[in-house]
C-alpha positions as CSV (number, residue, x, y, z in Angstrom):
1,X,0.0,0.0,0.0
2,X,1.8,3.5,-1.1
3,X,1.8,6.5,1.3
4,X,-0.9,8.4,-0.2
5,X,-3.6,4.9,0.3
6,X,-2.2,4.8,3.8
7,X,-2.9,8.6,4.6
8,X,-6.2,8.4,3.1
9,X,-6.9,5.6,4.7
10,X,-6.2,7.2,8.3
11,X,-8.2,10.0,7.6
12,X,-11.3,8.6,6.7
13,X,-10.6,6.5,9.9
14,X,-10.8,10.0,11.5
15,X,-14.5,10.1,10.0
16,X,-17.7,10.0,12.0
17,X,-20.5,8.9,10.0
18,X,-24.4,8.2,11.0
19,X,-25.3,6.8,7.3
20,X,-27.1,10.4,6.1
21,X,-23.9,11.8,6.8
22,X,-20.0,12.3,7.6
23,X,-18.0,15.2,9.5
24,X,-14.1,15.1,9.2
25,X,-11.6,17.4,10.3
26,X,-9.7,18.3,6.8
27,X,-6.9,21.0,9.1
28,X,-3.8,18.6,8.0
29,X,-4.3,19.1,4.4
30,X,-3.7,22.9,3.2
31,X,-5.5,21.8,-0.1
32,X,-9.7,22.3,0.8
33,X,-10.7,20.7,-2.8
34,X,-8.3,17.5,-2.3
35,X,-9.8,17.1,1.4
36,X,-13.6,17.6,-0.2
37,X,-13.0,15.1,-3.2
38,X,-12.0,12.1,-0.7
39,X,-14.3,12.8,2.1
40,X,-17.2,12.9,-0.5
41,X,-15.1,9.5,-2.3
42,X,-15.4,7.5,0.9
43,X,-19.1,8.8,1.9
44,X,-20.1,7.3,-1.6
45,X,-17.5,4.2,-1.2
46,X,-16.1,5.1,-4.6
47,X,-12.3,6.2,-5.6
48,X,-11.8,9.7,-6.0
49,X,-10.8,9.2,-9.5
50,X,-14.5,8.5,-10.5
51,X,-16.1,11.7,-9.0
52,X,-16.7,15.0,-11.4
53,X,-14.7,17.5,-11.3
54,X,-15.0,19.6,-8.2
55,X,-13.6,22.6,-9.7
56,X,-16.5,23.0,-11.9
57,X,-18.4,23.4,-8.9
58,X,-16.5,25.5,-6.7
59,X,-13.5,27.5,-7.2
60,X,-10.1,26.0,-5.4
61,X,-8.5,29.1,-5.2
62,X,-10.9,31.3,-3.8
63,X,-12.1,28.6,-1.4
64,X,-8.8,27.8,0.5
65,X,-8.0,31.6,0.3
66,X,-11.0,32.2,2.1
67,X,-10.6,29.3,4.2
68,X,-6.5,29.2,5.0
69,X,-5.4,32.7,4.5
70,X,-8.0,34.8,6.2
71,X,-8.9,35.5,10.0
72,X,-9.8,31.8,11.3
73,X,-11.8,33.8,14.1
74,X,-14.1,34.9,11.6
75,X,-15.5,30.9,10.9
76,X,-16.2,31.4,7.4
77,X,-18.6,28.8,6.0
78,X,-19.4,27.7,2.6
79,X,-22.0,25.8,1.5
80,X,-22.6,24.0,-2.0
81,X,-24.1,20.6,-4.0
82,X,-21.8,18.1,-5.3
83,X,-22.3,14.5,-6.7
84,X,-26.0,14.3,-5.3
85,X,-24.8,15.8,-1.3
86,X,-24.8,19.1,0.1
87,X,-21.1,19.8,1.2
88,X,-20.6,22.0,4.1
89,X,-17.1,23.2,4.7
90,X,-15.5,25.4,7.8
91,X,-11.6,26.3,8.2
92,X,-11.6,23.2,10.6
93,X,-14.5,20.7,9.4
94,X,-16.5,19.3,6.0
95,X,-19.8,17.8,6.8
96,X,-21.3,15.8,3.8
97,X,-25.4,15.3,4.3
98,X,-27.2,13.0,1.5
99,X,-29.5,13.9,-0.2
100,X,-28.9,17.6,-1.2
101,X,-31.7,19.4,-0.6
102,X,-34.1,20.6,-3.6
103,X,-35.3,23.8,-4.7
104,X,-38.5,24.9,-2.9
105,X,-38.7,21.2,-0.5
C-alpha cells in the first residue's frame, strides 16, 4: 500500500459517520478541494478518480483563500451541492449530508 492509500486511509478513519452523513476534520491538508474530493469519495464508497470535477463546482482558489489565509476567528462557512450531497465546509470541518436538498422542499 503506497503512502498516499495509507494517509487516506487514516483520515477517513478520522470520520464519524451516522449513514445520512460524515464530519471530518480536513486541518492537515492545506488543499480544501483535495480534502472535499475524498471525504465525498469514501461517503459514496467510490475512488476519487471516479467523482466529477470539483472545480467545476466550486473555485479552489478562492475557497482555501478564504478558508487558509483569512482571520480563522471569523469561521467562514461555505456551502454547496456536489455528486447528489450538500457539502458544508468550515476552516476546521467538511460535513457531507445525503440527499442535497431541492429547490422549494
Amino acid at each position: 500500500m503506497d503512502d498516499a492509500k495509507s494517509t487516506l486511509d487514516e483520515r477517513l478513519d478520522d470520520m464519524t459517520a451516522d449513514g445520512e452523513s460524515v464530519q471530518t476534520d480536513w486541518r492537515g491538508n492545506d488543499q480544501p478541494l483535495v480534502a472535499i474530493a475524498e471525504a465525498v469519495a469514501a461517503f459514496l464508497n467510490v475512488p476519487p478518480s471516479e467523482l466529477s470535477p470539483l472545480g467545476r463546482v466550486v473555485d479552489g482558489d478562492a475557497l482555501k483563500q478564504l478558508l487558509t489565509g483569512g482571520n480563522p476567528e471569523a469561521n467562514p462557512v461555505v456551502s454547496f451541492e456536489y455528486q447528489g450531497l450538500e457539502i458544508t465546509i468550515t476552516h476546521t470541518e467538511i460535513l457531507i449530508i445525503e440527499p442535497a436538498p431541492t429547490a422549494g422542499h
